[in-house]
C-alpha positions in Angstrom: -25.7 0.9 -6.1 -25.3 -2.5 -4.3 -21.7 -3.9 -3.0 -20.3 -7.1 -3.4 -20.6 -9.4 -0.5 -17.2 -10.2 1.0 -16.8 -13.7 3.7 -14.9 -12.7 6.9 -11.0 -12.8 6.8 -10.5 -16.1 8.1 -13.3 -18.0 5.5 -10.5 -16.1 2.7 -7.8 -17.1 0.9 -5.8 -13.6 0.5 -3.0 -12.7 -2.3 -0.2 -10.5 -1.6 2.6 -8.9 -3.7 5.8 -7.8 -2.1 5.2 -9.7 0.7 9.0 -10.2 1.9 8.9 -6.8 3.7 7.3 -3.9 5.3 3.8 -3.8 4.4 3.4 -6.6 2.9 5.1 -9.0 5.9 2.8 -7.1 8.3 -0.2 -7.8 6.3 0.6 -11.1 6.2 1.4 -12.1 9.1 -2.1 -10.5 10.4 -4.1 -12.2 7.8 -2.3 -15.3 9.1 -3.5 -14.5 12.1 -7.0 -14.1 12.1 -7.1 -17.4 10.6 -6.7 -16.2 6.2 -5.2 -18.5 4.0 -2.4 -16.1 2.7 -0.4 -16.6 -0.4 2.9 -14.9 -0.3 4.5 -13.3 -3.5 7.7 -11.5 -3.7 10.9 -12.2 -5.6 13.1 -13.3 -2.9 12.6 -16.9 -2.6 14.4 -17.6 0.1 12.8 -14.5 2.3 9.4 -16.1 1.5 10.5 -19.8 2.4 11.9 -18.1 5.8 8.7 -16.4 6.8 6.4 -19.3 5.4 8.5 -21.5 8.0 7.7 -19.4 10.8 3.9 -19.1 10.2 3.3 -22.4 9.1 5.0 -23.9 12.4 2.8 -21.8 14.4 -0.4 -23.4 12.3 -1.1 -20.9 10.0 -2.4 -21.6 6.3 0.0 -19.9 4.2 2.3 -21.2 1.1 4.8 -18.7 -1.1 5.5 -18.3 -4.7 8.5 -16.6 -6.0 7.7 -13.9 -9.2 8.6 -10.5 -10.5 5.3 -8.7 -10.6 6.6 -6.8 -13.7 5.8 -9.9 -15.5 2.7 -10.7 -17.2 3.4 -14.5 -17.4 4.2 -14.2 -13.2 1.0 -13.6 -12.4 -0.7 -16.2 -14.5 1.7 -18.4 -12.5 0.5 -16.6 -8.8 -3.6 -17.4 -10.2 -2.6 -20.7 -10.8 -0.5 -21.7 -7.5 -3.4 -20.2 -5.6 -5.7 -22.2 -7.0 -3.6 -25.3 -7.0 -2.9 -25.0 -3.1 -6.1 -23.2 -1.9 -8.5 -24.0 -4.6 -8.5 -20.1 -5.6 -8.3 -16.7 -4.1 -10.8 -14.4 -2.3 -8.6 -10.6 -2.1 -6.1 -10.1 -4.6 -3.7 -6.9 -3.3 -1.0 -5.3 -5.7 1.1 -4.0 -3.1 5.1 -5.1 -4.6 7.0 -1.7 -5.4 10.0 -0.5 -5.7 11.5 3.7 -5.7 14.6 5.9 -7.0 15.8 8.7 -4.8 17.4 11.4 -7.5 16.7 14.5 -9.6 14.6 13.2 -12.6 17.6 14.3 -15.0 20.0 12.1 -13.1 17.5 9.2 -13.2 18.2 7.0 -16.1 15.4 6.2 -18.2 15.9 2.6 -17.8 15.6 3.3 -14.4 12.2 5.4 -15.2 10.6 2.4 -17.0 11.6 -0.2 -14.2 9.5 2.1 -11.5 6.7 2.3 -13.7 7.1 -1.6 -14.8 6.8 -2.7 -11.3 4.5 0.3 -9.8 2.2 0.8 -12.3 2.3 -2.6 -15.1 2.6 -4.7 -11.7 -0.8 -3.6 -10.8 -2.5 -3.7 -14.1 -1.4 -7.0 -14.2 -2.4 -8.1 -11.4 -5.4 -6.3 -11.2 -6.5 -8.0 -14.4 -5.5 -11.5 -13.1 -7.4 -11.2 -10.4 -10.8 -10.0 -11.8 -10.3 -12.7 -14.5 -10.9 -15.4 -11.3 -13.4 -13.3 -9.3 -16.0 -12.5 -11.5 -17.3 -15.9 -11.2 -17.1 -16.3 -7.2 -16.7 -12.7 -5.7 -14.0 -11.0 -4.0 -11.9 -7.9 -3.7 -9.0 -6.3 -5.5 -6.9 -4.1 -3.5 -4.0 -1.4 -5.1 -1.9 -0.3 -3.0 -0.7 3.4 -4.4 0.1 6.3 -2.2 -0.6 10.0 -1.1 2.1 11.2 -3.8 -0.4 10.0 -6.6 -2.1 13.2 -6.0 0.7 15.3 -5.0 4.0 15.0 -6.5 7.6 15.8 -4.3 10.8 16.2 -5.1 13.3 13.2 -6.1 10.7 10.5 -6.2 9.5 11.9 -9.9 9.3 8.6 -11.3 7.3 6.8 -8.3 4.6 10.0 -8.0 4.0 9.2 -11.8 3.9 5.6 -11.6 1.2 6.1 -8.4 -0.4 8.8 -10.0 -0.9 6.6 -12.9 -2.5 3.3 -10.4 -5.1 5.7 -9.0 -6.5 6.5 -12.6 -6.3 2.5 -13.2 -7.4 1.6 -9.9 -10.9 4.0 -11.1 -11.7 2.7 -14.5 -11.0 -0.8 -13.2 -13.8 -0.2 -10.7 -16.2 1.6 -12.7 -15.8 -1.2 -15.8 -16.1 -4.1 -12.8 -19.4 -2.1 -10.9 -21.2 -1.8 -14.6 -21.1 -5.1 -15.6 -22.6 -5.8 -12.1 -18.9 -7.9 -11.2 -19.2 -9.0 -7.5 -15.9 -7.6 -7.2 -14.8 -4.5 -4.9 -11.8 -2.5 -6.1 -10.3 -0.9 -3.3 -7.6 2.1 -3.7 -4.9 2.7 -0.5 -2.9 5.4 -0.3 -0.6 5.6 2.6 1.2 9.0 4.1 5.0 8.2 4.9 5.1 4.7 6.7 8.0 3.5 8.5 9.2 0.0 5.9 12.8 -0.8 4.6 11.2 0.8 1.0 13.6 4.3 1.3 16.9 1.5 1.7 15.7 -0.7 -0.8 15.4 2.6 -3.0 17.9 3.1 -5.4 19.4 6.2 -4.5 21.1 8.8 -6.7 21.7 11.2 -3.7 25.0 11.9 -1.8 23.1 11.3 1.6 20.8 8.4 2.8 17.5 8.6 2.0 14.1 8.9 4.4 10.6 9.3 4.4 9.2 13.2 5.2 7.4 13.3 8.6 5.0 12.8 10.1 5.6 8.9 10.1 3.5 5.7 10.3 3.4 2.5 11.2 3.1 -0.1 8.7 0.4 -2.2 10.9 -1.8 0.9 10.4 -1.7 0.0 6.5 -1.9 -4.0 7.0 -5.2 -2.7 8.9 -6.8 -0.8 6.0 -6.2 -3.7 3.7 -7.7 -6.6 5.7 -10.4 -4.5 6.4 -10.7 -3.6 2.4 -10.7 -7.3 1.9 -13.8 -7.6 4.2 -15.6 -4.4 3.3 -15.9 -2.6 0.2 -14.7 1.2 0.1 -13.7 3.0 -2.9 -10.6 4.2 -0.8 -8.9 4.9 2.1 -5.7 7.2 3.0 -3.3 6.3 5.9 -2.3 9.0 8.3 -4.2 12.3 7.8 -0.8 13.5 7.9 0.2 12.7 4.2 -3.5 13.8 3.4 -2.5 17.8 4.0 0.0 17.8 1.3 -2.8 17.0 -1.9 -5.3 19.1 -0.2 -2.6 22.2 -0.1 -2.0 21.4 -3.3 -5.5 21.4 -4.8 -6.2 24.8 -2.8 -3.1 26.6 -3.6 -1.2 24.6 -6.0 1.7 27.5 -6.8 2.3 28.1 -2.7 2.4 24.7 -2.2 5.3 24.1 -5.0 7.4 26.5 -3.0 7.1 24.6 -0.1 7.9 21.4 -2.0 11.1 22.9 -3.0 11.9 24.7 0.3 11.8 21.3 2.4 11.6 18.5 -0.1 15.4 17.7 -0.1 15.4 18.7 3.8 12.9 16.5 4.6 14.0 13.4 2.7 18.1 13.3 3.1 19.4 12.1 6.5 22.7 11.1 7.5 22.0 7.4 8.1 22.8 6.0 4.9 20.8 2.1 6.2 21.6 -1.2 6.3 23.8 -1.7 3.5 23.0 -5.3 2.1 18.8 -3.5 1.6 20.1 -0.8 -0.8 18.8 -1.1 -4.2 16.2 -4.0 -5.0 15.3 -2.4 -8.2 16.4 -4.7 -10.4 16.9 -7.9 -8.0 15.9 -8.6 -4.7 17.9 -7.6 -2.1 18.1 -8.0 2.2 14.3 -8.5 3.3 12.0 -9.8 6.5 11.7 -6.5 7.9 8.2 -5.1 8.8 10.5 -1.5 9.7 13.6 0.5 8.6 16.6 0.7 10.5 16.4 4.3 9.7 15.4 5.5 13.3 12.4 7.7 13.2 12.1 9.8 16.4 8.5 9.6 15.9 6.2 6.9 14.4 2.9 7.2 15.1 0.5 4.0 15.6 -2.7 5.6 15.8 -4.7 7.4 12.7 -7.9 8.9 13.6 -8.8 10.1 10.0 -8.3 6.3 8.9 -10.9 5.3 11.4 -13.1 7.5 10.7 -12.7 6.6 7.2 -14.1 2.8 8.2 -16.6 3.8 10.1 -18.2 6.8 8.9 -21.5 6.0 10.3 -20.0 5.9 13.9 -17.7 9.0 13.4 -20.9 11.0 11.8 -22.6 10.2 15.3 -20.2 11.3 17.3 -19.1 14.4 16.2 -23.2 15.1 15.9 -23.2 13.6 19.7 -20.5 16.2 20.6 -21.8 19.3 18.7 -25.1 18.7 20.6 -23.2 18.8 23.7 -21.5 21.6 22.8 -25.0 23.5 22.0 -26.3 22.8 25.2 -23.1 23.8 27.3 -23.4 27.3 25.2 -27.3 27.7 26.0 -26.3 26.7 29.3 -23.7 29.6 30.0 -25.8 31.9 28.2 
């Protein structure tokens, strides 16, 4: 099997969705930083303008375009303005989403279908877009889903189903792209709990504020696993082995881990700190953004993810864990 060539980050011209906050607006401002041409896309047009500004006065190549990724016609429009500023794109990534906090019987179903029209429709489309412009010169599509598209918890129903449904995309997108021999790498992400104004932006149905279950990450360590998707082709990568543990429970002892889920699921996700108030609820509209973190308050977020680095370089990992078994032998004969 041979993998698309991809040029270095700063010969790219890089596409991001829900680039206003959190993820995103650390992705971007490191992809403006190692010298990308970035194209930012969110709905909040003045947001984007604002963090444009500041990166264009410090001499980096980036423009905005304001869009609802739920939109088919919206990313015609995001191709098109990438072309017309850059002269096209090199990494598309579907990263715009948005989440309910609430009992899946106290969710609306309108509510239901705007989750999945953003999380899940928002990557088809864009996914689609994007290999309609990179088959001809190369390039990578990256989907941003999550840990909870293999393992569902409590009171984010329709979010695990919309991310559940972008991993079984994100699959036969690649395998259609790799047999028609498209230069194209499709890249799937799926980050543990990260620390981003997503749980305020949430709409929330609960009585309490809403959080994200420990252990916690930081959002640069996501912004890292995308630039280096954009540069190197993996089939995926998870974020923090932390939110790794949770699917592999689940595939060992799926009924055990249920009771867990409903032992500490509302525990871990409730907190007393309701947010900043002008965030809550961008489900529909945008709302307060320019935040790479919550205002939540983590006691805890860690910067540092082995098991993603290991993950990038497995070659390296592979000989150092060999390197210290064989230490470990010879210490033993040693003693013996």
């Amino acid at each position: 099997m041979s993998y698309p060539d991809l040029k270095p980050l700063h010969q790219q011209v890089i596409v991001i969705t829900g680039a206003s906050s959190g993820i995103g607006l650390v992705t971007v401002r490191m992809a403006a930083k190692a010298g990308a041409g970035v194209l930012l896309v969110a709905r909040n047009e003045e947001a984007l303008r604002r963090i444009a500004e500041g990166l264009q006065a410090d001499g980096a190549r980036v423009d905005y375009v304001a869009a609802d990724v739920s939109r088919s016609e919206d990313h015609e429009r995001i191709a098109r303005t990438a072309v017309e500023r850059f002269g096209g794109f090199d990494s598309w990534v579907n990263n715009a989403s948005v989440g309910t906090a609430g009992e899946l019987d106290k969710v609306t179903l309108k509510d239901h279908r705007r989750v999945f029209e953003v999380n899940y429709w928002g990557v088809v489309y864009g996914s689609l877009e994007a290999a309609k412009h990179l088959r001809g010169r190369g390039g990578a599509i990256i989907n941003i889903g999550s840990v909870l598209g293999e393992r569902t918890v409590v009171l984010q129903g329709p979010y695990c189903a919309a991310k559940h449904a972008v991993r079984a995309f994100t699959t036969g997108l690649r395998m259609e792209l790799e047999r028609e021999g498209a230069p194209v790498s499709v890249t799937h992400i799926k980050p543990s709990s990260i620390d981003t104004p997503f749980p305020e932006h949430a709409r929330n149905y609960l009585n309490t504020g809403i959080q994200v279950p420990p252990p916690v990450y930081s959002p640069a360590l996501v912004a890292e696993a995308i630039l280096f998707a954009c540069q190197t082709p993996r089939r995926e990568l998870t974020v923090g082995f932390g939110g790794k543990m949770a699917p592999l429970m689940g595939r060992l002892f799926p009924r055990l881990t249920d009771r867990l889920m409903e032992a500490v699921g509302y525990w871990a996700q409730e907190t007393r700190n309701p947010g900043i108030p002008v965030r809550r609820d961008n489900l529909y509209s945008p709302r307060e953004d320019g935040a790479e973190r919550s205002s939540l308050g983590y006691p805890v977020v860690l910067r540092n993810s082995p098991y993603l680095k290991a993950q990038m370089h497995p070659v390296a990992t592979a000989a150092i864990l060999c390197g210290l078994a064989l230490g470990l032998a010879a210490a033993s004969r040693a003693r013996r």
